[in-house]
C-alpha positions as CSV (number, residue, x, y, z in Angstrom):
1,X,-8.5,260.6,-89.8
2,X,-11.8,259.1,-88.5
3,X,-9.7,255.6,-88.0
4,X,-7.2,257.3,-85.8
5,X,-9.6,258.5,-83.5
6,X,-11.7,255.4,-83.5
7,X,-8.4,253.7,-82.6
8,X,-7.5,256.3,-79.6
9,X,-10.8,255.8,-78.0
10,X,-10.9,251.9,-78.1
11,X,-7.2,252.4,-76.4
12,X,-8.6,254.5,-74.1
13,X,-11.7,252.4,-73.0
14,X,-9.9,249.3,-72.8
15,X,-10.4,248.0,-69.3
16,X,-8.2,245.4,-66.9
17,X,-8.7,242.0,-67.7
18,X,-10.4,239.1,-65.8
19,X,-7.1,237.6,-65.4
20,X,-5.1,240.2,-64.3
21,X,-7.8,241.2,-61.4
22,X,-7.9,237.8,-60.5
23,X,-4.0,237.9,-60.3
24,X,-4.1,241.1,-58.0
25,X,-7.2,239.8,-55.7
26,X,-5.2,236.6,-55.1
27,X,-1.5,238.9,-54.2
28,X,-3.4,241.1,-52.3
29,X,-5.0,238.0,-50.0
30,X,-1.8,236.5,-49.9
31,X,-0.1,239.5,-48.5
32,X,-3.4,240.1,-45.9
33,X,-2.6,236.6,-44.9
34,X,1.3,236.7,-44.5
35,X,0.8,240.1,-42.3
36,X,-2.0,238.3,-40.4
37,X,0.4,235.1,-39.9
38,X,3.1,237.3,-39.0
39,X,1.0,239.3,-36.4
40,X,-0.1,236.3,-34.8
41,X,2.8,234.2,-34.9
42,X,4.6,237.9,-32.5
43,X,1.7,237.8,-30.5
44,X,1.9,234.0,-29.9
45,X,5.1,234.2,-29.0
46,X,4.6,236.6,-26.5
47,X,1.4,234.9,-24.9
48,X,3.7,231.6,-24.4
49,X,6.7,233.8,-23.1
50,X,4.2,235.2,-20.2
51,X,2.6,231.8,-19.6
52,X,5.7,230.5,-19.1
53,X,7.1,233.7,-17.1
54,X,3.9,233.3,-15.4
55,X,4.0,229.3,-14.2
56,X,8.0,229.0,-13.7
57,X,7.8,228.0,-10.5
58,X,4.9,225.1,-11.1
59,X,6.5,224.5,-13.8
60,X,9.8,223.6,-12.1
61,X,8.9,222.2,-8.9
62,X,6.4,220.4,-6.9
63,X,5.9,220.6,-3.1
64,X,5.2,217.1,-2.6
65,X,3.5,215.9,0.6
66,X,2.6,218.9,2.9
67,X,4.2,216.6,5.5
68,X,7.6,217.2,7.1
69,X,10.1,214.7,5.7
70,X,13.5,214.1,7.8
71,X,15.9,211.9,6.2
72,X,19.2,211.0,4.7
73,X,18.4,208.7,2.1
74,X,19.8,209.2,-1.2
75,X,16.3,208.0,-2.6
76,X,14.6,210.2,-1.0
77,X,17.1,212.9,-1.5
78,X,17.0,211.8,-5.6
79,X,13.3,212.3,-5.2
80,X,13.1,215.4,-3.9
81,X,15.3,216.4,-7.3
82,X,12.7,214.7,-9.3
83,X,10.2,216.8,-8.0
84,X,12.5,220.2,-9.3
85,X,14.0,221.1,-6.3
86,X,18.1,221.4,-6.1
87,X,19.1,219.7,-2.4
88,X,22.7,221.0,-2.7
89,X,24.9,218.2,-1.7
90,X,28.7,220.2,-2.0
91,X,30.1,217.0,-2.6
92,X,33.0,218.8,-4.7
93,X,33.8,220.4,-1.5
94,X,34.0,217.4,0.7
95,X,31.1,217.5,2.3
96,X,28.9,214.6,3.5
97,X,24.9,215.1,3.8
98,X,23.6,214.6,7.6
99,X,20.3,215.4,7.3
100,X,17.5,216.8,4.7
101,X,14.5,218.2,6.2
102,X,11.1,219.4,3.8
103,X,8.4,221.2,5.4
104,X,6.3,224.6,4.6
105,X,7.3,227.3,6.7
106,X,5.5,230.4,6.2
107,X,3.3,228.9,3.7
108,X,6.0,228.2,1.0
109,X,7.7,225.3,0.3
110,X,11.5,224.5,2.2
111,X,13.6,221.5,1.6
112,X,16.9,221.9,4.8
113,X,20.2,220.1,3.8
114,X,22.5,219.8,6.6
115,X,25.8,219.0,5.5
116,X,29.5,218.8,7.2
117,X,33.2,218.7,6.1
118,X,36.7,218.6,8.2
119,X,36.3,222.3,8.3
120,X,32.3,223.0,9.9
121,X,28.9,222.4,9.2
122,X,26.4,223.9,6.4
123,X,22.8,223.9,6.6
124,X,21.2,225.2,3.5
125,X,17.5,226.4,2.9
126,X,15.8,226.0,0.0
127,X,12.6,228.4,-0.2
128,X,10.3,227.8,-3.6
129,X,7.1,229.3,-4.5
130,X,6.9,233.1,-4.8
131,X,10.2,235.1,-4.7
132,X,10.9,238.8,-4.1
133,X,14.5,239.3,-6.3
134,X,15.0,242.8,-4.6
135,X,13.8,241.7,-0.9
136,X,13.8,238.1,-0.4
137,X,12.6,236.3,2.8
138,X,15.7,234.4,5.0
139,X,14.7,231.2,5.2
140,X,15.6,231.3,9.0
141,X,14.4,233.8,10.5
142,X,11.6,234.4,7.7
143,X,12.3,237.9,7.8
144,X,12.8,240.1,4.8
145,X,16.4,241.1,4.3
146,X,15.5,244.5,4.3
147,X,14.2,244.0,7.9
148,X,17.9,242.6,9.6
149,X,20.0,245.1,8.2
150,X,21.9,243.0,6.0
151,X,24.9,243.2,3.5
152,X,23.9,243.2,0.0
153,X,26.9,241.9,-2.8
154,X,26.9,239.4,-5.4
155,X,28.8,236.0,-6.2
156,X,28.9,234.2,-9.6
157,X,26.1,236.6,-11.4
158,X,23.4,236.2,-8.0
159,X,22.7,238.6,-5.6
160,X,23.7,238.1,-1.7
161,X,22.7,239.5,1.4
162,X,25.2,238.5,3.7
163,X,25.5,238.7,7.6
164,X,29.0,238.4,8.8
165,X,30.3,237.0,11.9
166,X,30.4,233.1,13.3
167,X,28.3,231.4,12.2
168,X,27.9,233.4,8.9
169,X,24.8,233.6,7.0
170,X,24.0,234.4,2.8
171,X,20.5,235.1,1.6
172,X,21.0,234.3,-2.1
173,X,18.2,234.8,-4.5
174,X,18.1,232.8,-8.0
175,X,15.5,232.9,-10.2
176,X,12.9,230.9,-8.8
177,X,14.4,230.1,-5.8
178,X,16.2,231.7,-2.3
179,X,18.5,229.9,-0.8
180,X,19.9,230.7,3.0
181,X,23.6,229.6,4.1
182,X,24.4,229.1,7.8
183,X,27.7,227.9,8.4
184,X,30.5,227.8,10.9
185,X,33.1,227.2,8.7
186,X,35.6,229.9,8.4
187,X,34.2,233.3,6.4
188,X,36.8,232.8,3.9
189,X,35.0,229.7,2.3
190,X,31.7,231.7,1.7
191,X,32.6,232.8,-1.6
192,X,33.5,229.1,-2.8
193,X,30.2,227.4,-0.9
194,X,27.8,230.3,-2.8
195,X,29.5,229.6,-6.0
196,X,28.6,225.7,-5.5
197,X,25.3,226.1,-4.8
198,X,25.0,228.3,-7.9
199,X,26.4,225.7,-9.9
200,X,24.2,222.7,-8.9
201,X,21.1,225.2,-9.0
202,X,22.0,225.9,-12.7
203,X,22.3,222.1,-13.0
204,X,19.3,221.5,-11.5
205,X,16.8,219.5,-14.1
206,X,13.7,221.3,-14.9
207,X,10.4,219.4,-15.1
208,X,9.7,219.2,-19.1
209,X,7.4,222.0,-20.6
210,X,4.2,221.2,-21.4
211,X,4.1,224.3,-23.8
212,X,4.1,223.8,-28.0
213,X,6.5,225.9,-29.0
214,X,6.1,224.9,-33.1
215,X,5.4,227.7,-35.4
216,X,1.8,226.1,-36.1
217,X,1.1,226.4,-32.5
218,X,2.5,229.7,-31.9
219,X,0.1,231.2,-34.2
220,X,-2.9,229.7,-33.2
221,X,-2.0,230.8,-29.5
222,X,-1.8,234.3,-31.2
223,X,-5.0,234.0,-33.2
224,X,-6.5,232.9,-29.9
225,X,-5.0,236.0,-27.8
226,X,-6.2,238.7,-30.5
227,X,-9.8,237.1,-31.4
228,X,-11.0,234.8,-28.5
């Protein structure tokens, strides 16, 4: 009898091992760790989403020379696209470039493209720097399109404030750009001369990022963010 109960309590003292405690301290850490990494790596990702949210338009384009530039040159205009800015040429349309003007106006940034076809001329202004998606600024009369009155509609997927009559005018605002149409080709072509410049603004070559977008990298940016 006595052995049974000396048996029981030596069961019933028995305590956790070194090993096993060690086993648990070190799957505990490792799980602090991987919900640490994982934190950081969201928050990371969002801290490089709003840097990059934040700097599109540096990030896209550069002003160049604060001087007014007139010219034709297809260096000059090759340039300019270097520098992250579209020129929109229409040459699927038939149209041949007569002049490319860059100046500031109203302190942002404009590059004018002056093109003509057999059926009119189109001068297109290119605005870059900080853009109002629900109430962009006409690049000709630097209003607000809330301030003439305009049409609003939409072509290809971008919005379009249009003012009809001859010559015609679009306001059309892109993501980091607005660009204004003046032309006295015939109103029927508007649709087909927005769409073009939609499609050479999509084409348009960004500047490279200088943003490390590894995983390594995304969670140090998030350790940063959430300790300093």
């Amino acid at each position: 009898m006595s052995t049974r109960v000396t048996e029981h309590r030596a069961r019933r003292t028995r305590r956790p091992g070194r090993r096993t405690i060690g086993l648990v301290s070190a799957f505990t850490a490792c799980l602090c760790v991987a919900a640490l990494t994982t934190t950081a790596w969201s928050v990371g990702r969002q801290t490089q989403y709003e840097h990059r949210a934040g700097a599109q338009a540096e990030a896209t384009w550069n002003p160049g020379p604060r001087a007014m530039m007139d010219t034709a040159s297809k260096a000059d205009i090759h340039a300019l696209h270097a520098q992250g800015w579209t020129v929109p040429v229409l040459a699927a349309e038939g149209h041949r470039v007569v002049d490319v003007r860059q100046a500031v106006s109203a302190g942002q940034p404009t590059v004018t493209v002056t093109l003509r076809n057999d059926h009119g001329t189109v001068e297109i202004v290119e605005q870059r720097g900080q853009v109002n998606p629900d109430n962009p600024v006409d690049g000709v009369s630097q209003l607000p399109v809330s301030a003439e009155g305009m049409h609003e509609s939409a072509v290809s997927g971008s919005r379009l404030w249009v003012e009809r009559g001859e010559p015609w005018r679009a306001v059309m605002v892109r993501p980091d750009a607005v660009y204004t149409v003046t032309s006295d080709t015939p109103p029927a072509t508007m649709a087909q001369t927005v769409s073009a410049i939609v499609a050479e603004d999509r084409g348009r070559v960004s500047l490279p990022s200088e943003t490390d977008d590894s995983f390594g990298a995304t969670v140090q940016d998030g350790l940063r963010a959430m300790f300093g």
